[in-house]
C-alpha positions as CSV (number, residue, x, y, z in Angstrom):
1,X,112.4,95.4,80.9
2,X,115.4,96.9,83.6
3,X,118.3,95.7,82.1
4,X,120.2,96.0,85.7
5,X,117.2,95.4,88.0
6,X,118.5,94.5,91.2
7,X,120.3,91.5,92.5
8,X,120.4,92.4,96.1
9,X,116.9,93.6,98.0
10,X,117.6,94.6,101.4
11,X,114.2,95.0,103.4
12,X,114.3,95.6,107.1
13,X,110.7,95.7,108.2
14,X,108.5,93.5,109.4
15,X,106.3,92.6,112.0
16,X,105.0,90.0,114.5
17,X,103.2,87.3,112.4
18,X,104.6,84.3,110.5
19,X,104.7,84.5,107.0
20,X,101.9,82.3,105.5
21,X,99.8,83.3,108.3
22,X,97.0,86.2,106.5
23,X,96.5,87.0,102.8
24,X,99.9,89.9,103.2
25,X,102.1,87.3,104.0
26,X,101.1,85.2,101.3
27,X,101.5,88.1,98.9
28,X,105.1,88.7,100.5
29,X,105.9,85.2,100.6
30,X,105.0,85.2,96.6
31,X,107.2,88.6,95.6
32,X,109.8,86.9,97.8
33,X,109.5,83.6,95.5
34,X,109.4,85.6,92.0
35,X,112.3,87.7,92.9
36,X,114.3,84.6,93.9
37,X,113.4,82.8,90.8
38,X,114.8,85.3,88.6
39,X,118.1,85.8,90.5
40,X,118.2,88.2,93.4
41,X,118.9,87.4,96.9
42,X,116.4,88.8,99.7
43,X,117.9,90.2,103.2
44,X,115.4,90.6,105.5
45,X,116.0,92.3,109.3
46,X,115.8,89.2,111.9
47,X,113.4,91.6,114.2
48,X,113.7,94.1,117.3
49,X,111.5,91.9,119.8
50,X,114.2,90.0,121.7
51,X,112.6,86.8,120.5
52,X,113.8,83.6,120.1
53,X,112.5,82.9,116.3
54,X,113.0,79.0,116.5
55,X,109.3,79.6,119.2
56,X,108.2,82.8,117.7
57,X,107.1,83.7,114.3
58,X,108.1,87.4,112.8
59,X,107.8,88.2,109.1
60,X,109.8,88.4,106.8
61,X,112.1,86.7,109.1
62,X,109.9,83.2,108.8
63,X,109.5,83.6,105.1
64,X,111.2,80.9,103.0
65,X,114.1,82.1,100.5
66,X,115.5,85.2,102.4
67,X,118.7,85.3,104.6
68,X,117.6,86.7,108.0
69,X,120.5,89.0,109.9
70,X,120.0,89.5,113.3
71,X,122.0,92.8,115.0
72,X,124.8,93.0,117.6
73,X,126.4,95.3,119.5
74,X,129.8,97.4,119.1
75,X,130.8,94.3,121.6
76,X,129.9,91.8,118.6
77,X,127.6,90.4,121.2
78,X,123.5,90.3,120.5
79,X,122.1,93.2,120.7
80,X,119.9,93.2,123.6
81,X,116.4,93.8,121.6
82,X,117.4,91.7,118.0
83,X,115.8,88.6,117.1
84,X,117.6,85.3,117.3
85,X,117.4,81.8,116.3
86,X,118.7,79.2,113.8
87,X,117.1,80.6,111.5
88,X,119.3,83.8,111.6
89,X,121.8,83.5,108.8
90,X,124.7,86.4,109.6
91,X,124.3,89.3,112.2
92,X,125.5,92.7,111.7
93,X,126.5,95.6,113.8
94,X,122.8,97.1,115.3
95,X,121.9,100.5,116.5
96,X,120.7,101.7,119.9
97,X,120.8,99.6,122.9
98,X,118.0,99.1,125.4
99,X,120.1,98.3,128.5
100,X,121.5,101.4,130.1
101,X,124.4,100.2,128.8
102,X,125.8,102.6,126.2
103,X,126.5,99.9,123.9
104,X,125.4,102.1,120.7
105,X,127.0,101.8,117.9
106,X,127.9,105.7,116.4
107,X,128.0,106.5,113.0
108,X,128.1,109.2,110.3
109,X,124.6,111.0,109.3
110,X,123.6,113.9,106.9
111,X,121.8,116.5,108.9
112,X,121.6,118.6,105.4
């Protein structure tokens, strides 16, 4: 037993398919659930498909038990390509535009 497992899972992938809809998504929407039960709190990324999730489904945006942050730009508007809907629980500074806009937000990296 991990006596400090995690509390916070952070998981920004996903893809364009609702949650319960094949056998994955069942298996996510279950590690979602068992994770939750014991006391962490699942982030998942809101999408990169401009879509409007109240019409669309995306996992693990439509799974049950997460928080769902969408991204926005160094504006504080939506970004141009992040999911949205009620759904979305808090949004986040993004990356890279898609407009010719340079609306990118620039950070620090490690090239080493």
């Amino acid at each position: 037993m991990n006596p400090t497992p995690a509390r916070v899972l952070n998981l920004s992938l996903g893809g364009a398919s609702p949650c319960s809809a094949i056998e994955q998504s069942v298996i996510e929407q279950s590690a979602i659930d068992a994770v939750v039960a014991i006391g962490a709190v699942v982030i998942v990324a809101a999408g990169n498909f401009a879509a409007d999730l109240d019409t669309s489904s995306f996992s693990l945006a439509s799974c049950n038990n997460v928080i769902t942050v969408a991204a926005t730009s160094r504006f504080d508007d939506r970004a141009d390509y992040s999911n949205f809907g009620s759904i979305v629980g808090i949004a986040a500074p993004g990356g890279l535009q898609l407009t010719a806009n340079d609306e990118r937000i620039l950070s620090l990296s490690n090239t080493g």
